[in-house]
C-alpha positions as CSV (number, residue, x, y, z in Angstrom):
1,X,0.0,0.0,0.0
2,X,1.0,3.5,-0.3
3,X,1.1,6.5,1.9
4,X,-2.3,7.8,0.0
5,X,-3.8,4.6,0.3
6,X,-2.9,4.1,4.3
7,X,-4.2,7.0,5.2
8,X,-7.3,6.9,3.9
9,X,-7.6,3.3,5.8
10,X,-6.1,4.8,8.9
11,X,-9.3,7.1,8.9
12,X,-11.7,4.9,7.9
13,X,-12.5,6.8,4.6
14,X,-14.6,5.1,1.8
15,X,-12.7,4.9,-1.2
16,X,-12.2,3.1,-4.1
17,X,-8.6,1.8,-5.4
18,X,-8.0,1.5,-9.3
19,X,-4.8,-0.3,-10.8
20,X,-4.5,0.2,-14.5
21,X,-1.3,-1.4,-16.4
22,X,0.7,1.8,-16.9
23,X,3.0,2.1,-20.6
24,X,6.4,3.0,-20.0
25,X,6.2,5.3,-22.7
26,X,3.8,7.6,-21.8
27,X,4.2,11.0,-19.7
28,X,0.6,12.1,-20.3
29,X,-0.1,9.9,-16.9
30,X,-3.8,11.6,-16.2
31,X,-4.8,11.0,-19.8
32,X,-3.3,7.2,-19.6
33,X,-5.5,7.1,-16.3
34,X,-8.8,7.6,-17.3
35,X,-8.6,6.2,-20.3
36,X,-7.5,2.9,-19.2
37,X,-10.1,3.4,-16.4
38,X,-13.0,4.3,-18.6
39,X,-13.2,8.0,-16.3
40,X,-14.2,11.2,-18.1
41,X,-11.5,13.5,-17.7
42,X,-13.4,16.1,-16.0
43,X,-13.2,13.4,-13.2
44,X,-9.8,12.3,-13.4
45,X,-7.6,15.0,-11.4
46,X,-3.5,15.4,-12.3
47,X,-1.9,16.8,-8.7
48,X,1.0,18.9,-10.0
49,X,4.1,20.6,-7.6
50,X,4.6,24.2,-8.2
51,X,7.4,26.4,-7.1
52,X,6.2,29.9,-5.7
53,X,8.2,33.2,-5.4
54,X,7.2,35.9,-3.1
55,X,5.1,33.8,-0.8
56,X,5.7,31.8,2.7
57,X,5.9,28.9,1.0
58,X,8.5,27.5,-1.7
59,X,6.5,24.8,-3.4
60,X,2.5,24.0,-3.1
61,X,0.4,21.2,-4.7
62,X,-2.1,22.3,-6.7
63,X,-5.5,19.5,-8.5
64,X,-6.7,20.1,-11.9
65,X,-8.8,18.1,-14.3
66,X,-6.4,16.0,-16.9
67,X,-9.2,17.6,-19.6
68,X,-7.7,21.2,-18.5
69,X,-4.3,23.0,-17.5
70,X,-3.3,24.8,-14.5
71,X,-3.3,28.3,-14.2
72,X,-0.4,29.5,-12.9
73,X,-1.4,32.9,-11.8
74,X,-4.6,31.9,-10.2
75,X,-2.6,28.9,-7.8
76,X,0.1,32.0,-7.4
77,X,-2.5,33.8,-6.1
78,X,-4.1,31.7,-3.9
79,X,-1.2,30.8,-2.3
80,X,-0.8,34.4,-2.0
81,X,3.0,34.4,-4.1
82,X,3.8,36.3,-6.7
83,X,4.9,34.0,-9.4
84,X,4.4,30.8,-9.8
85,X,6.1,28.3,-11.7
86,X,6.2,24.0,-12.4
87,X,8.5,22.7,-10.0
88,X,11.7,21.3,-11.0
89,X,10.6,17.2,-11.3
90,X,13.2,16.0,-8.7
91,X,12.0,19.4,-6.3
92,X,8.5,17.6,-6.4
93,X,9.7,13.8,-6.2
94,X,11.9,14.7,-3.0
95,X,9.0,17.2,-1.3
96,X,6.5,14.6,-1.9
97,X,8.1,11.5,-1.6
98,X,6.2,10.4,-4.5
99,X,7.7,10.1,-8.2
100,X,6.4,12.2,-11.2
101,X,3.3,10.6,-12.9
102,X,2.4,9.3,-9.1
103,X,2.3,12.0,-6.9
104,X,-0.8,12.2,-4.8
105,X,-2.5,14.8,-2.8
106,X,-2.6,12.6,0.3
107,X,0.7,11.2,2.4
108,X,3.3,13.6,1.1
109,X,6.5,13.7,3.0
110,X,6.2,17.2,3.3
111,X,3.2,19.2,4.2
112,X,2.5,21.6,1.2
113,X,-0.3,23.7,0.8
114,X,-2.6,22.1,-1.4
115,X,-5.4,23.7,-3.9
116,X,-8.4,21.7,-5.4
117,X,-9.5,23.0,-8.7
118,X,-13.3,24.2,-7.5
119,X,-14.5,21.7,-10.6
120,X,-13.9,18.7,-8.5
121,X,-17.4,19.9,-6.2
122,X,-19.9,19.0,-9.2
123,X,-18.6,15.2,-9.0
124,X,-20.1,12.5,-6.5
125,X,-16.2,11.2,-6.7
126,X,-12.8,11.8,-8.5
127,X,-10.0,10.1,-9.4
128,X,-6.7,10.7,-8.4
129,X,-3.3,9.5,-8.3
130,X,-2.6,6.7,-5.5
131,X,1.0,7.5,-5.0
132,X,2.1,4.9,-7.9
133,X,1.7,5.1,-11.1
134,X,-0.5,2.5,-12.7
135,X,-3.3,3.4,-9.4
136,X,-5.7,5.4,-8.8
137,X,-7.9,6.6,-5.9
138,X,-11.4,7.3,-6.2
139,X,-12.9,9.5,-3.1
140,X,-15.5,12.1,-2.4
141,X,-13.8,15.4,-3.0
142,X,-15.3,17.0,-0.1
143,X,-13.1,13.8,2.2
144,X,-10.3,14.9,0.1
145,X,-10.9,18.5,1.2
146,X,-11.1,17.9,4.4
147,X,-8.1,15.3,5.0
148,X,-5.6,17.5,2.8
149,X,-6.7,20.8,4.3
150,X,-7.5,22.1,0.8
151,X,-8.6,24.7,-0.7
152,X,-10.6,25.1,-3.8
153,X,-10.1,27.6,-5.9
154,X,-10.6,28.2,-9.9
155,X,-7.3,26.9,-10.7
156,X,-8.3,25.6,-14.7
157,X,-6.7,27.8,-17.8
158,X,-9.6,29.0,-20.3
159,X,-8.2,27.7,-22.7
160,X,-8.7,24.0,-22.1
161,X,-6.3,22.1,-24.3
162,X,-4.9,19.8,-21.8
């Protein structure tokens, strides 16, 4: 079991636990995910690491849909930086103690502010990485909300070419 996955045992959280074969050659790890899983992609979440300048806080996790991008001024903002900016991929790997293509929202080594895309409320459930690659957790957003401390916020680029 993971991190992710322990925790949400440890507090007696329904959830549901996917395992997909996941293809080497593939970085578009979200997409892979909910395709293999048969998930719309409005309900598959990607949790990205960003690096913030002029904040409190060096690096914060931010959730969007795989069908969208992340908008880097609006998860600046809410994490009340100036800039924000993708984390360098071994920054994120060693913050999270998670690799790239399997870092989850839940069980993170360190505790990093996290922001929900607000698009995650019209769902029963979402899908989001287990802490592997290859598996996915399915959970009410609002238990996510609660056991990450999150905050939801529009994080999602109009223009939606993901």
């Amino acid at each position: 079991m993971t991190p992710a996955i322990n925790i949400l045992k440890k507090h007696k959280i329904p959830h549901t636990v996917h395992a997909y074969v996941h293809a080497a050659d593939t970085d578009a790890y979200g997409r892979e995910a909910a395709k293999a899983l048969g998930v719309p992609p409005e309900r598959m979440f990607k949790t990205l690491v960003v690096s913030l300048q002029g904040g409190k806080h060096p690096l914060a996790t931010a959730m969007v849909p795989v069908s969208g991008r992340l908008d880097l001024k609006a998860v600046a903002a809410a994490a009340g930086a100036k800039k924000a900016a993708m984390a360098d991929p071994a920054a994120a790997e060693r913050a999270t103690g998670y690799v790239v293509g399997g870092i989850s929202p839940l069980g993170q080594k360190k505790r990093l502010p996290i922001f929900i895309d607000a698009s995650a409320a019209a769902f029963e459930t979402i899908f989001f990485s287990a802490g592997k690659r290859g598996l996915q957790i399915e959970l009410a957003p609002g238990d996510l909300i609660r056991l990450c401390r999150a905050e939801t916020v529009d994080l999602r680029r109009s223009d939606t070419a993901g």
